[in-house]
Backbone bond lengths (Angstrom), bond angles and torsions (degrees), N, CA, C in turn:
res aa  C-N    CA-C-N  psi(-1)  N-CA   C-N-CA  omega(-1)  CA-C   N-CA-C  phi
1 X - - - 1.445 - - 1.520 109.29 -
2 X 1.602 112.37 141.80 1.493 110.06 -170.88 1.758 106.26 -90.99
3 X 0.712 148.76 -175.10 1.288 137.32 170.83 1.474 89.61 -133.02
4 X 1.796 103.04 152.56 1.635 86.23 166.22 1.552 121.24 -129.53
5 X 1.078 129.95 -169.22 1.721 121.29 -146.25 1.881 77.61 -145.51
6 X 1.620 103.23 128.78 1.542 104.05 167.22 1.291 81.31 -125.56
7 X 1.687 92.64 136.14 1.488 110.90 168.85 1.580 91.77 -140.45
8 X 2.091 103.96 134.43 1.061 106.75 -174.63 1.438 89.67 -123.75
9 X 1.598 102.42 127.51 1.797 122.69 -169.17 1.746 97.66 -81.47
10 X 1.330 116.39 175.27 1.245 119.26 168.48 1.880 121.36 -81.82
11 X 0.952 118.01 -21.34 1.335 150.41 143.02 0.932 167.36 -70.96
12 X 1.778 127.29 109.18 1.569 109.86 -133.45 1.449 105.57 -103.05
13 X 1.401 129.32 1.50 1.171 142.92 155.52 1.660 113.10 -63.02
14 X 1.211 103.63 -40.44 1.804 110.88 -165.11 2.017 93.32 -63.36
15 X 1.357 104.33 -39.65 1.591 104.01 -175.00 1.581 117.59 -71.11
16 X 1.534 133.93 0.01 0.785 162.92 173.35 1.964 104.88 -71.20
17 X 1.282 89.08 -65.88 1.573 114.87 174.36 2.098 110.09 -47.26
18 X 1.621 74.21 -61.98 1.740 83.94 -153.06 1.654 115.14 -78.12
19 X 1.620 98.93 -36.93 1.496 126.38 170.73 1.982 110.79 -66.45
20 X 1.388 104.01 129.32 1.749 99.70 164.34 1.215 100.36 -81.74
21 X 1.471 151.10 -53.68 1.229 156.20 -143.76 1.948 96.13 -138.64
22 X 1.063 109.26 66.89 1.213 96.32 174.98 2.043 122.94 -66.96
23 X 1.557 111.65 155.42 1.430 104.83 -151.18 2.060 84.54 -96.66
24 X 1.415 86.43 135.06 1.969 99.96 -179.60 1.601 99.74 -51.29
25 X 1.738 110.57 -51.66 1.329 115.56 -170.07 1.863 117.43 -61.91
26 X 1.276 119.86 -38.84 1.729 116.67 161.11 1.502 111.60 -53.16
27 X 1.138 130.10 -51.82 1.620 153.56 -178.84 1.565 108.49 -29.16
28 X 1.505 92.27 -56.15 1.542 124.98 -160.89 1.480 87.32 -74.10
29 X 1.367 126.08 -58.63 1.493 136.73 -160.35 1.883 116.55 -76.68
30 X 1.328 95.78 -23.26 1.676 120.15 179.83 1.649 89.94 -75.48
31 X 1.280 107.40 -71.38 1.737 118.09 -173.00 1.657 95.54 -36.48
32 X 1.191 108.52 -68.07 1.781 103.53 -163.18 1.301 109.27 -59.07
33 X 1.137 118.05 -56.17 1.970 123.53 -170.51 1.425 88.61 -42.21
34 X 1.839 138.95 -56.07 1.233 132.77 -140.74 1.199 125.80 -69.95
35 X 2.126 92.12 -34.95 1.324 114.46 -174.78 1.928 106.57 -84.99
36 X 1.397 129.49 2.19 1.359 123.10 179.96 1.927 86.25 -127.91
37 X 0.982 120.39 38.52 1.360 117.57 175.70 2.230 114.85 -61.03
38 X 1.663 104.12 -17.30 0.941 89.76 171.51 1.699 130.58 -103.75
39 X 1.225 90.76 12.26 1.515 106.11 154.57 1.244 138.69 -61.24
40 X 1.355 127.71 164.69 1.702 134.76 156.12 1.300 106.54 -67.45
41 X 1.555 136.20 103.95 1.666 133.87 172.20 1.422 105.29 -85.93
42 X 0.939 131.56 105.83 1.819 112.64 131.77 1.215 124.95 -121.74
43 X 1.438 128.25 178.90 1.141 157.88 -138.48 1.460 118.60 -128.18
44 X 1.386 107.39 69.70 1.626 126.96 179.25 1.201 129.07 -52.04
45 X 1.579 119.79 150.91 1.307 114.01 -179.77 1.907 105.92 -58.61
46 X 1.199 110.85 -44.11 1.780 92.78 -177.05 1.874 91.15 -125.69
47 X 1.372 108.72 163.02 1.356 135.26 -165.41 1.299 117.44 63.47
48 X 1.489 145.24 -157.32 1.338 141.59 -114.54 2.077 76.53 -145.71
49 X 0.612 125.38 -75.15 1.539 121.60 -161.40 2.248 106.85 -157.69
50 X 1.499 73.35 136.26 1.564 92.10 -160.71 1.726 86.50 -105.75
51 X 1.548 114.28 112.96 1.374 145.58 165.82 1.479 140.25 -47.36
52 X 1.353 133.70 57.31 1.783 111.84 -164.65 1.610 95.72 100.14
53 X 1.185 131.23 -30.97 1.775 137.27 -145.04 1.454 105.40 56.04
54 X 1.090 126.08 61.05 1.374 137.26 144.21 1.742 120.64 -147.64
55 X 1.201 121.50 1.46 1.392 131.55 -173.43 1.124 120.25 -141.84
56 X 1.850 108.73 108.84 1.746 131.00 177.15 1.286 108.98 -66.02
57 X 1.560 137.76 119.50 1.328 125.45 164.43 1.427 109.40 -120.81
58 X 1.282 135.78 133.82 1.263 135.45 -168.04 2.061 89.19 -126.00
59 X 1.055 95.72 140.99 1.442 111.88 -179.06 1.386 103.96 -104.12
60 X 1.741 111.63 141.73 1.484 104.91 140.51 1.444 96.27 163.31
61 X 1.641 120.33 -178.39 1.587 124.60 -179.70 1.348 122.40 -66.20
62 X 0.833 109.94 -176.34 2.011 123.27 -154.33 1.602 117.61 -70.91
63 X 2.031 97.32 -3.21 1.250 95.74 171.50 1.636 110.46 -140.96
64 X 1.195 99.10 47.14 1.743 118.65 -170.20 1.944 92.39 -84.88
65 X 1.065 108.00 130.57 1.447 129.16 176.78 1.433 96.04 -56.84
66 X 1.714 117.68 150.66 1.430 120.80 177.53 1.929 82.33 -106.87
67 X 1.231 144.05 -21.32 1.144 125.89 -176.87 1.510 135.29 -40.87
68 X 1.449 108.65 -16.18 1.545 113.80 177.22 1.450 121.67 -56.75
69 X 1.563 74.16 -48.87 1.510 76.47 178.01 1.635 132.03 -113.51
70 X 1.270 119.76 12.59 1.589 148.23 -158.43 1.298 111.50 -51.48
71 X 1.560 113.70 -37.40 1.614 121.53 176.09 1.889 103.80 -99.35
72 X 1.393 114.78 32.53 1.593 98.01 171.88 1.703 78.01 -132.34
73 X 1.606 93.54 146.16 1.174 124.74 177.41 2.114 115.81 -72.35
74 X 1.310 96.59 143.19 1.766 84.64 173.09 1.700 95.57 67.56
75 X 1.100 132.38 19.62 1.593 121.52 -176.13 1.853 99.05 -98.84
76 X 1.159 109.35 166.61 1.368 121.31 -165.34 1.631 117.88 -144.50
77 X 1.205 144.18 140.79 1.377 145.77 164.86 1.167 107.36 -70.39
78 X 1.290 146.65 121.83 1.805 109.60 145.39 1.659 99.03 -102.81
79 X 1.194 96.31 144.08 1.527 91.39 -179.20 1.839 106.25 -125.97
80 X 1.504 115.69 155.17 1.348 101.25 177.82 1.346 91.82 -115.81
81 X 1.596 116.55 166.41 1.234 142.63 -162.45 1.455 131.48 32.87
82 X 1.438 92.94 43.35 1.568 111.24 143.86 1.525 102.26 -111.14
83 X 1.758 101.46 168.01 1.308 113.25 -174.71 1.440 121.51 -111.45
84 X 1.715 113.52 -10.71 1.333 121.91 158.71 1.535 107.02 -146.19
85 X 1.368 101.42 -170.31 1.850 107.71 -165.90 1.094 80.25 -119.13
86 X 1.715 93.63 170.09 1.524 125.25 173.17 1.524 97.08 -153.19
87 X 1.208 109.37 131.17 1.886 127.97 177.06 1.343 102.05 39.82
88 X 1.196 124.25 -105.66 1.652 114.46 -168.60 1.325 110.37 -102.55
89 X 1.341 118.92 32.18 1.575 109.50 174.50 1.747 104.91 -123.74
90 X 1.183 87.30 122.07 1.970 96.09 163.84 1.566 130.16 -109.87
91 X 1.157 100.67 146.35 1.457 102.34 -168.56 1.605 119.81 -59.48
92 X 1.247 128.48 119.44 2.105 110.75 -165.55 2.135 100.75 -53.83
93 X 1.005 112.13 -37.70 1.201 108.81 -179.60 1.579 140.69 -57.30
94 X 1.588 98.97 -20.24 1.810 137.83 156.86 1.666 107.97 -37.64
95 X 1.907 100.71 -49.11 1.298 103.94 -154.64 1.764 101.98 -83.76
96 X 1.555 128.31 -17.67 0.852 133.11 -178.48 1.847 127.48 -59.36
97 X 1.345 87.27 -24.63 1.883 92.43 156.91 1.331 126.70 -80.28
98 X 1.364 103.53 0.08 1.433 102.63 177.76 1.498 117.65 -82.86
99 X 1.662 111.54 -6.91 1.346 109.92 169.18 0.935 127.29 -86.13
């Protein structure tokens, strides 16, 4: 049995490189961490990365459930391939001016 090793690079090009089949969902999650890199990150009991310690962000595509996180306060969608938000969902591509 192979075991396997996830290593998530700072860079969503580098997974292109290193990855044969790289996964959309790391991609998505690489892109965001990179573009709020001057933040406080951690790694919450529910959603994708907890902001400053006041901000839930759960990652994922255009039809990713907001239920993960629905009962935490300050929580957020980002979703990719939509082209605008509505209430707590932002577009992943929004966050890319932040670099």
């Amino acid at each position: 049995m192979i075991n396997k090793i996830v290593i998530k690079v700072n860079n969503t090009n580098l997974h292109n490189t290193y990855c044969h089949n790289p996964n959309i969902g790391t991609i998505r999650e690489v892109f965001f961490k990179s573009m709020i890199f001057e933040h406080k990150i951690e790694i919450p009991k529910k959603g994708d990365f907890w902001v400053d310690e006041k901000y839930i962000f759960e990652i994922g595509g255009k039809n990713k459930s907001y239920k993960q996180i629905a009962d935490m306060p300050n929580s957020f969608m980002v979703a990719d391939d939509i082209e605008v938000g509505f209430k707590n969902k932002i577009p992943l591509w929004l966050f890319g001016f932040l670099y």
